[in-house]
N, C-alpha and C positions, 0 to 999 in steps of 0.2 A: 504494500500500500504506500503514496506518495502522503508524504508527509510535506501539509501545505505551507509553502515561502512563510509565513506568518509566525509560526510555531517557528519555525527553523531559527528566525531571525531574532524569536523571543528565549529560545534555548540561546543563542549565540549572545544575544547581550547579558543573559545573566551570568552566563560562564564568566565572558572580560568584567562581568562587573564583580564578580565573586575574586576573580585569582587578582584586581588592583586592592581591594578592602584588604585582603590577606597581605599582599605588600607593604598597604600602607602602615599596616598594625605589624611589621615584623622588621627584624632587623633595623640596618642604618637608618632606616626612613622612619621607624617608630620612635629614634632617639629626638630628635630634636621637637616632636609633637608634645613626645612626653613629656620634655622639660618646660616648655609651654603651660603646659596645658597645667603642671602641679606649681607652678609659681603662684595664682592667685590662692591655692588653696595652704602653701605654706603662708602667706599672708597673711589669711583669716587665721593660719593656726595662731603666728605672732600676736595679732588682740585679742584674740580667748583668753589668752597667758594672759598678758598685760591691761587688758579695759579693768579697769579701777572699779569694785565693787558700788560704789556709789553711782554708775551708771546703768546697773544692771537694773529697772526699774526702766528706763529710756529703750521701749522698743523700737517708737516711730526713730529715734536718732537714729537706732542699728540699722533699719528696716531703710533709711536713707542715705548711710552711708554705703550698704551696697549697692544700692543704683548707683553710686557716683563710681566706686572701684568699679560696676559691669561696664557703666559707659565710658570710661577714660581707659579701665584697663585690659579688662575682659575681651572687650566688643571691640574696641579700637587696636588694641597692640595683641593680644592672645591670639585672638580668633583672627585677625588680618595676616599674622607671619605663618599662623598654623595652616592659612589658606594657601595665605603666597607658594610654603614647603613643599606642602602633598600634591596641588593640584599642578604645580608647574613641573614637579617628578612626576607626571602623568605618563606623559612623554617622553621627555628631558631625559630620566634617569636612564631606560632604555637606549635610548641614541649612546650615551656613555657606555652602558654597558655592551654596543655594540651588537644588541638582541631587537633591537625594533623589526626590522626586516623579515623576522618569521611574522609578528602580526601582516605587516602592509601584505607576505604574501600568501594571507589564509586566507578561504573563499568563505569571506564577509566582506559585507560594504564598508564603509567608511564611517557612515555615520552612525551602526551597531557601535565600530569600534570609538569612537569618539563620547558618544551615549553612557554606553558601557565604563569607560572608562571614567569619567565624571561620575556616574551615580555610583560607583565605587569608593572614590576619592572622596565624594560627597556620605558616603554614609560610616567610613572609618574616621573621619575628622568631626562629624557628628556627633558618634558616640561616646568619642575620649574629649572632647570639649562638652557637652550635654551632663556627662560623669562630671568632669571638674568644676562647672557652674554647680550643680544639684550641692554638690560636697562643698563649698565655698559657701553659698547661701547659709547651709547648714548650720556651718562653723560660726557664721554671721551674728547667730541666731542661739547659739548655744550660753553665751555669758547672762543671756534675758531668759532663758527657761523656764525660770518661775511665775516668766510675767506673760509668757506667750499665749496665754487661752484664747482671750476676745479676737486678736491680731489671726491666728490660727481657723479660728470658728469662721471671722467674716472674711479673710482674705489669701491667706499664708498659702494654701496650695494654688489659686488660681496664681497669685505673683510668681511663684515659681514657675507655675506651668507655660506663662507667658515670655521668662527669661529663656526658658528653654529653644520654645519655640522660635525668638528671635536669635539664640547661636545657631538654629539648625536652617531659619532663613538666612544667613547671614554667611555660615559654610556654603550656601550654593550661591550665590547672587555671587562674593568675591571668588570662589570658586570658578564657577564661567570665564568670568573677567581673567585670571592666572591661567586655567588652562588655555586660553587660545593665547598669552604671552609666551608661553612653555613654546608652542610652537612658531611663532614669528622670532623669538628672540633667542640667539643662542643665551643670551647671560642676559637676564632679565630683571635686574637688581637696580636699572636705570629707570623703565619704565613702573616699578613696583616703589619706587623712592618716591615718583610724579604722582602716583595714586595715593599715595601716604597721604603725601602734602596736602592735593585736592580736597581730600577727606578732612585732613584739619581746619583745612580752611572754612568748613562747614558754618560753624556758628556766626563767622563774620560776611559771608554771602547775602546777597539781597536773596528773595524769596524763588525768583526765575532760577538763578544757579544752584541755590540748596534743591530744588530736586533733579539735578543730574548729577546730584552725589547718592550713594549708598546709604549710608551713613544715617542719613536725613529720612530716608524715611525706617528705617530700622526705628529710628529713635519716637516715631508715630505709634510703636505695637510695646514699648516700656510699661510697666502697669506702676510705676512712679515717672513722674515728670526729671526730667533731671535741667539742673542747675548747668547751664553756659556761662555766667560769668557777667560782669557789666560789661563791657565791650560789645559783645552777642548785639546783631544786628536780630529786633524783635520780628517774628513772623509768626504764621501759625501752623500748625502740624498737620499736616495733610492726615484725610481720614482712615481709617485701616485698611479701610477695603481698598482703597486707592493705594494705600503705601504697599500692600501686598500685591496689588495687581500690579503695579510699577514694577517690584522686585522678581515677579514672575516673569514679566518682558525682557527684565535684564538679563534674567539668567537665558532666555530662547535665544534673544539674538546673538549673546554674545555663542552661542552652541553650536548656532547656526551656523556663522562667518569660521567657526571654528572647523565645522563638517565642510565648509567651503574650501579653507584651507588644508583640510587633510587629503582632500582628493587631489591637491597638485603635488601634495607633500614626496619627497625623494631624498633617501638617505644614503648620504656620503661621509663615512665614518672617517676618512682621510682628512676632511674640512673641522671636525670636532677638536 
């Protein structure tokens, strides 16, 4: 019996999407994730120790200084390098390893292999950033214990549930954007410094440029507002649905241009 193109092509990208997740979480490529990814939660460990008993009654403070550590450190430096890593080793590490060349010549498309590869990258960066937030909150949360009922009852799991869900938007949207760098760019450290910046530049943007940053609208689905500072050029937060359907666009097109790119793509391990 033929087994129809469809099936074939959904077998095929779960295979590359199974043996990248496995890469990403193994060896050399899981070091530099891991180390990411447990820095906010030695953080949190450092004020559990040291918050001064006479705070521990102050949940709203605790409850608001991790929004400021998710969005300045988390979401901006964690989750941005952890992207930059994994998703531009998509590629990239292959061409090194002088192993790209059996994928380009296995009979799959291009865009299985590109697809595949991303939701790979995207679900191992996921889930060791997803772990490190849940565990960082945690700790957040741990010096007020006594005082967490009310905080818990009306709020505590949805805040989480919603930080989550912005690392795990937030791995694919700058994920897109690195993987198709991975492949225009041998060393891509130049055009990832230019995204940095743009993204900082965030808070002082008039309202036309905050939404062709990332960033901006990530910071629309926070279940606390976060503090930009007085400088911060005032606007207003675009609605969820809108910041999610934004972040959805992001990540297609940039897949696309990326599936566009793989089908010229030609590996010359002499040129590396």
């Amino acid at each position: 019996m033929t087994v129809p193109p469809r099936t074939v092509r959904g077998r095929q990208l779960r295979a590359i999407a199974r043996r990248e997740a496995s890469r990403s979480l193994a060896g050399r490529r899981l070091l530099p994730l891991g180390i990411l990814a447990i820095l906010p939660v030695v953080l949190a460990v450092l004020r559990a120790v040291f918050l001064p008993e006479s705070r521990a009654a102050d949940v709203s403070g605790g409850v608001a200084e991790f929004s400021q550590v998710f969005w300045v450190f988390i979401l901006r430096i964690v989750v941005f390098f952890s992207a930059a890593h994994a998703f531009v080793k998509t590629f990239r590490s292959e061409i090194t390893d002088e192993t790209l060349h059996w994928s380009l010549m296995a009979p799959l498309r291009r865009r299985e292999l590109v697809i595949g590869k991303f939701t790979g990258a995207w679900i191992a960066t996921s889930l060791v950033l997803a772990a490190s937030t849940a565990a960082t909150w945690a700790l957040y949360l741990v010096p007020h214990s006594s005082h967490l009922g009310d905080f818990l009852a009306r709020a505590g799991v949805v805040h989480l549930v919603r930080y989550l869900v912005v690392v795990v938007v937030a791995c694919a949207a700058y994920g897109a954007i690195f993987l198709l760098m991975g492949l225009y760019f041998r060393s891509p450290m130049i055009p990832a410094v230019v995204l940095l910046g743009w993204e900082a530049l965030t808070p002082f943007l008039p309202a036309a440029l905050k939404s062709l940053t990332v960033v901006n609208h990530l910071a629309a689905l926070l279940p606390v507002p976060v503090q930009l500072g007085s400088f911060a050029v005032a606007s207003t937060a675009p609605p969820a649905w809108l910041a999610v359907g934004a972040l959805v666009a992001c990540v297609v097109v940039f897949l696309a241009f990326a599936v566009r790119r793989s089908r010229r793509l030609e590996v010359s391990y002499s040129a590396e």
